[in-house]
C-alpha positions, -999 to +999 in steps of 0.1 A: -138-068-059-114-040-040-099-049-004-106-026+020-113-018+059-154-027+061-172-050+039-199-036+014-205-017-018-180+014-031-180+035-059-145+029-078-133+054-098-119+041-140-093+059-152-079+065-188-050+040-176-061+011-159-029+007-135-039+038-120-082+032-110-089+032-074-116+035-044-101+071-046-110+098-068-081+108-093-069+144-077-056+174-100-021+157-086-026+128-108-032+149-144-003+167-134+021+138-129+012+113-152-016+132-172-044+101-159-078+117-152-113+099-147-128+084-170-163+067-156-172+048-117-186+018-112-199-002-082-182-025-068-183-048-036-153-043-010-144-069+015-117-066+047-089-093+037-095-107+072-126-118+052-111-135+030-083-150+042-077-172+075-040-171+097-041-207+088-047-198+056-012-181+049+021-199+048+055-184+061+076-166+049+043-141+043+050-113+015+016-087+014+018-068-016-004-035-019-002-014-047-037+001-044-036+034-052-039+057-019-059+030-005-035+017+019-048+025+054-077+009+041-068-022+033-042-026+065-072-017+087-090-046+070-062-069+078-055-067+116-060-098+121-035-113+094-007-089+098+008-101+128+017-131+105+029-110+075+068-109+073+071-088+050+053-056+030+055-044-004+036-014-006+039+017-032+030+050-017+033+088-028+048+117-016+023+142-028-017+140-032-029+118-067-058+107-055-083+128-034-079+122+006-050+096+002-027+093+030+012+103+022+041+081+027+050+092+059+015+086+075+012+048+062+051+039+070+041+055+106+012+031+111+035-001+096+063+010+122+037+006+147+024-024+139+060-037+141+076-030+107+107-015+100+120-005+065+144-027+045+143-006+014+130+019-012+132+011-046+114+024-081+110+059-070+092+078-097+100+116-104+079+137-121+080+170-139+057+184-119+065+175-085+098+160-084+100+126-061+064+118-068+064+079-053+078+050-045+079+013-038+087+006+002+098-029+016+092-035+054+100-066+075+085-076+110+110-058+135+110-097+153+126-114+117+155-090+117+188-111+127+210-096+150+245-093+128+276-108+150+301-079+151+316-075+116+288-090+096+265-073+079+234-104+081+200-096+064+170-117+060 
């Protein structure tokens, strides 16, 4: 099962390394950087996390984790519901295209700063050959968790 923004059936796309299959075709992006390429589709069902999980469901401090392979809008679509009750995000994103139609970096960290999110770190960034920074792994926390810092301190969550 993938997580997604509507319910129902997708094609999702196999690839010669399984960390790296998605609802997203593998673009020429993706040879270049890490030499992965398609390997065969299948059919699988797709349901909204809002679905599948209840607010009541989810115990706080929330952590979402999304490592979904240019799928990201996607899945935060199918979560409206439950993000207003997600601390914190995980998500890896790219810099350049790997997989056909993905959003970039800048476009899904634009719609989490809307929804409330501000950045708290970058960390894992992956550089490749072919394109230099090629990804990374981006942590957000709800703008609302953030404690002020008395003058002098540096406090975190």
């Amino acid at each position: 099962m993938c997580i997604g923004r509507e319910n129902g059936m997708a094609e999702f796309h196999v690839t010669n390394r399984a960390d790296s299959s998605s609802l997203l075709r593998p673009g020429e992006g993706q040879e270049r950087a890490f030499n992965v390429h398609g390997a065969a589709t299948i059919s699988v069902p797709v349901r909204r996390l809002d679905d599948l999980l209840a607010v009541s469901d989810l115990v706080r401090p929330c952590l979402m984790k999304i490592d979904v392979q240019g799928a990201e809008l996607d899945v935060l679509a199918g979560a409206a519901k439950l993000l207003p009750c997600v601390d914190f995000i995980y998500v890896e994103l790219s810099y350049v295209e790997l997989y056909e139609g993905q959003p970039f970096a800048t476009e899904v960290l634009t719609y989490l700063f809307g929804a409330g999110y501000q950045l708290r770190g970058v960390y894992n960034q992956a550089f490749t050959p072919a394109f230099g920074a090629t990804q990374a792994d981006f942590l957000l926390c709800r703008k609302d968790l953030v404690r002020r810092s008395s003058p002098g301190t540096n406090s975190r969550p």
